[in-house]
N, C-alpha and C positions, 0 to 999 in steps of 0.2 A: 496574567494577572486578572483577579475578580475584585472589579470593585463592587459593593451592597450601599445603597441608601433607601432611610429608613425614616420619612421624613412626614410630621404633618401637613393636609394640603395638597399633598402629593404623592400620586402611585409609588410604592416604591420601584426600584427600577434597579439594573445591574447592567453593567458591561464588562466585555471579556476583550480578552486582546492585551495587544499592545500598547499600550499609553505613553505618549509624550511627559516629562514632568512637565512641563508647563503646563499641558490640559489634566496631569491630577492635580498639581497644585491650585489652580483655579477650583476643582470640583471640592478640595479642602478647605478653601476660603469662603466657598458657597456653601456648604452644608457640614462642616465641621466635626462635632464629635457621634452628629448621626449618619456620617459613611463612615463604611469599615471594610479594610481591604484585607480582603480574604486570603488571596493570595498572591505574594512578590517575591518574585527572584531573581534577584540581583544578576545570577551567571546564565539566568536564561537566553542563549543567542543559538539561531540556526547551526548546525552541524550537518556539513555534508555526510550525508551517507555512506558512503566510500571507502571513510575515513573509521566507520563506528566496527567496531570489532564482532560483535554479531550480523553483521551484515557479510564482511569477510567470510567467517564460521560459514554462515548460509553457504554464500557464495562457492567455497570448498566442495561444498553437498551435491553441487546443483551438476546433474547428468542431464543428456541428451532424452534420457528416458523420464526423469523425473519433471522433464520442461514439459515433455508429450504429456506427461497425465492432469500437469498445472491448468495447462492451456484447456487442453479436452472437458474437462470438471468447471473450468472459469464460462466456458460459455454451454454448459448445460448437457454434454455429448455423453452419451451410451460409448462402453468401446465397441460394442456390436451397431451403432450409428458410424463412427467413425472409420470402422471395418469397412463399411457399403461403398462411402465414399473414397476410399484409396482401391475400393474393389481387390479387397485381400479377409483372409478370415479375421475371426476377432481375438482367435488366440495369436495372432501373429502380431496383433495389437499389443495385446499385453503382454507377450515377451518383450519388444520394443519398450513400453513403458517398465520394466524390468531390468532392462539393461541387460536382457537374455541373449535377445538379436539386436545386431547394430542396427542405427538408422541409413539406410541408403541416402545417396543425393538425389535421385529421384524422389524420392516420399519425404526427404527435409524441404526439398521445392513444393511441392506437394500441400505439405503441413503448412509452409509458410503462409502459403497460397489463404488455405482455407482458414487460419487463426490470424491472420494480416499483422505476419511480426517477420522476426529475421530468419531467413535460413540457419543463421550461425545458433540460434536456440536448438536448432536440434542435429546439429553433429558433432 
């Protein structure tokens, strides 16, 4: 929700968020036909993610090699950096992130290690 007020005397000023009706209805009896709410909706309430059907889709997508290149790219990495550090070439890199060559469990410990997330991202 946006609310705008538009008021003399007084900076105008806006708030976003969530609003109690009790604290808009007071900001209604205080400033009356000089706020205007931008935007309300009614069916706005959290939705777990889980739950949402493009999250799902995603989730379908998601290989052991497409987590490698997530991760690699999320914190700034060359595959020829990330080569150095498993001490293997960098096309061996990017077959892995290809889904060319499988990931070992050595280099999924490995990976976890170095991106500090779950082994199970990458097998």
């Amino acid at each position: 929700m946006l609310v705008v007020v538009n008021q003399p005397l007084i900076n105008d000023f806006k708030i976003e968020g969530t609003l109690s009706s009790t604290f808009l209805d007071n900001l209604k009896k205080e400033f009356g036909d000089s706020m205007k709410i931008i935007h309300q909706d009614e069916d706005e309430r959290w939705v777990n993610v889980n739950d949402m059907d493009w999250y799902k889709e995603e989730l379908a997508k998601e290989t052991p090699g497409s987590n490698l290149r997530f991760y690699r790219k999320l914190v700034g990495m060359t595959q020829k950096d990330l080569a150095d550090k498993l001490d293997m070439s960098k096309q061996h890199v990017s077959d892995m992130e290809r889904d060319k060559r499988a990931i070992s469990k050595t280099t999924a410990k490995k990976l976890a290690k170095i991106f500090k997330v779950s082994v199970a991202r990458f097998i």
